[in-house]
C-alpha positions as CSV (number, residue, x, y, z in Angstrom):
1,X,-4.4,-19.4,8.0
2,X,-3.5,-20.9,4.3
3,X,-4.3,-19.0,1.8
4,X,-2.2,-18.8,-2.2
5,X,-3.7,-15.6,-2.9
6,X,-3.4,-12.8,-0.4
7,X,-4.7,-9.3,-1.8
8,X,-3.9,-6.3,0.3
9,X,-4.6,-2.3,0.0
10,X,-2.7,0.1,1.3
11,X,-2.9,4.2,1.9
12,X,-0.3,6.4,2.8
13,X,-2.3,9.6,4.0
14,X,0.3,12.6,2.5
15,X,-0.1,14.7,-0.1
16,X,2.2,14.1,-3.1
17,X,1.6,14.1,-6.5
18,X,2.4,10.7,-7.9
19,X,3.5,12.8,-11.0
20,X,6.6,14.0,-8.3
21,X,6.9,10.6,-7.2
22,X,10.4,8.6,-8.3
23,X,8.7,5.3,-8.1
24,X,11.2,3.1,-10.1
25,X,14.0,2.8,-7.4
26,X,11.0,1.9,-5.0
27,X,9.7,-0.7,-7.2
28,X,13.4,-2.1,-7.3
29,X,13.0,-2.1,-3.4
30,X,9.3,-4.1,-3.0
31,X,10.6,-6.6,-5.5
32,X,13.2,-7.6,-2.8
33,X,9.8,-8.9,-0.1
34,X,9.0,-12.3,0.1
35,X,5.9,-13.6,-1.8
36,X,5.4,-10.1,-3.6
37,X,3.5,-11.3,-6.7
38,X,2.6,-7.8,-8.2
39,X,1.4,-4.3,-7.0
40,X,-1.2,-1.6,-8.7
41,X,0.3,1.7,-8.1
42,X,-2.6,4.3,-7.0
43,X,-3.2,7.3,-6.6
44,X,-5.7,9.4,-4.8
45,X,-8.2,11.7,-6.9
46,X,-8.6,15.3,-5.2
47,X,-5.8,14.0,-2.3
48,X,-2.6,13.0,-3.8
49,X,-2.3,9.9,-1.3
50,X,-0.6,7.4,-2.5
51,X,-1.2,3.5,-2.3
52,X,-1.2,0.3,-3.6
53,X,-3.4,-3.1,-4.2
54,X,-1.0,-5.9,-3.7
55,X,-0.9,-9.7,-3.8
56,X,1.2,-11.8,-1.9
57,X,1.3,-16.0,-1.6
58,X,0.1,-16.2,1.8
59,X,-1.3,-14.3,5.2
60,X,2.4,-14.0,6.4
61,X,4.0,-12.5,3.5
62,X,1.7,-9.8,3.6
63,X,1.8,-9.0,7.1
64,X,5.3,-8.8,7.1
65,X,5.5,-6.6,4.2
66,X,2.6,-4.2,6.2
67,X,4.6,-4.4,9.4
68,X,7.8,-3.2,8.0
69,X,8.4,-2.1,4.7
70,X,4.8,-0.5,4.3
71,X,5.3,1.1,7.7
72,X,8.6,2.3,7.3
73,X,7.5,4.1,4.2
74,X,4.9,5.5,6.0
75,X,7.2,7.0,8.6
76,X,10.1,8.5,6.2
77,X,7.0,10.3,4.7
78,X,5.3,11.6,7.7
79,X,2.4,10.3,6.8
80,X,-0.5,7.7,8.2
81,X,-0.4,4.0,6.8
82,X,-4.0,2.1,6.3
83,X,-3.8,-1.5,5.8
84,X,-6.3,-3.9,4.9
85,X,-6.1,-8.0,3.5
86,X,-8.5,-9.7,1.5
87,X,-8.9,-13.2,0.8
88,X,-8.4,-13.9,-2.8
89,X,-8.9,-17.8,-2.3
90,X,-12.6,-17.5,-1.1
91,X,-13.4,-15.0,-3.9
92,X,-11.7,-17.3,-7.0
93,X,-14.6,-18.7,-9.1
94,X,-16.0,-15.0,-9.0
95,X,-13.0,-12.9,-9.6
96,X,-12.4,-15.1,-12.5
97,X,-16.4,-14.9,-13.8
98,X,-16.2,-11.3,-14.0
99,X,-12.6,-11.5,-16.0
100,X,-10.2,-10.2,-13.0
101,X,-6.8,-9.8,-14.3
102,X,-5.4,-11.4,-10.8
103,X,-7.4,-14.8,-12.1
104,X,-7.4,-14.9,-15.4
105,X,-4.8,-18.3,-16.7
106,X,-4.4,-19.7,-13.4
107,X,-6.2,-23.0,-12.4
108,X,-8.2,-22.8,-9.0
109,X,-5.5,-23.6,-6.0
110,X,-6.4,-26.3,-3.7
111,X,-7.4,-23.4,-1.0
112,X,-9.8,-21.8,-3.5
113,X,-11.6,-25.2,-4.9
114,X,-12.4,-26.0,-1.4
115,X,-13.7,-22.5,-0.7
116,X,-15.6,-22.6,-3.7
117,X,-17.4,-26.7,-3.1
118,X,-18.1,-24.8,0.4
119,X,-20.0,-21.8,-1.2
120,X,-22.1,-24.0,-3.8
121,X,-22.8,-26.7,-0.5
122,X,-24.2,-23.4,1.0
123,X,-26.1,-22.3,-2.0
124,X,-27.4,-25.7,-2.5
């Protein structure tokens, strides 16, 4: 699968209060992953899990990144990973109607024009 915009979510079931959390060395340490473009820090309300909503420049990248740095997280914190991916290319010409931030200055890639001429030939 091809894809220039990969979004993934990810929960580490723990309880830690992000406010405890030293998050800059482990910023340093994502930045290393291939085709990391940016992560949301989260935070759960009422659970103090901890997570993330990611983008990464293709299928591959993000899987990787799930497999092995997500999971070893996961296991030096004794807690339960959940993973999901999204397809950011399909979802382009609405993301960028309803002003996402992940869309905003970019033109459509080649993935995401052809998913969009495939969602107005459907609507048509």
């Amino acid at each position: 699968m091809s894809l220039s915009k990969v979004f993934l979510y990810a929960e580490i079931q723990v309880s830690l209060p992000f406010g405890g959390l030293d998050w800059r060395p482990i910023d340093t340490e994502m930045k290393k992953n291939p085709g990391l473009k940016s992560k949301t820090w989260l935070a759960g309300l009422n659970t103090n899990t901890i997570g993330g909503f990611y983008e990464f420049d293709s299928v591959e990248n993000a899987e990787a990144y799930a497999r092995g740095y997500l999971a070893d997280a996961a296991r030096r914190l004794g807690g339960q990973l959940s993973v999901k991916l999204f397809d950011g290319d399909v979802t382009a010409a609405a993301s960028r109607a309803i002003h996402s931030p992940f869309y905003a200055a970019e033109a459509p890639s080649p993935a995401a024009a052809e998913a969009q001429e495939r969602a107005t030939a459907v609507d048509a």
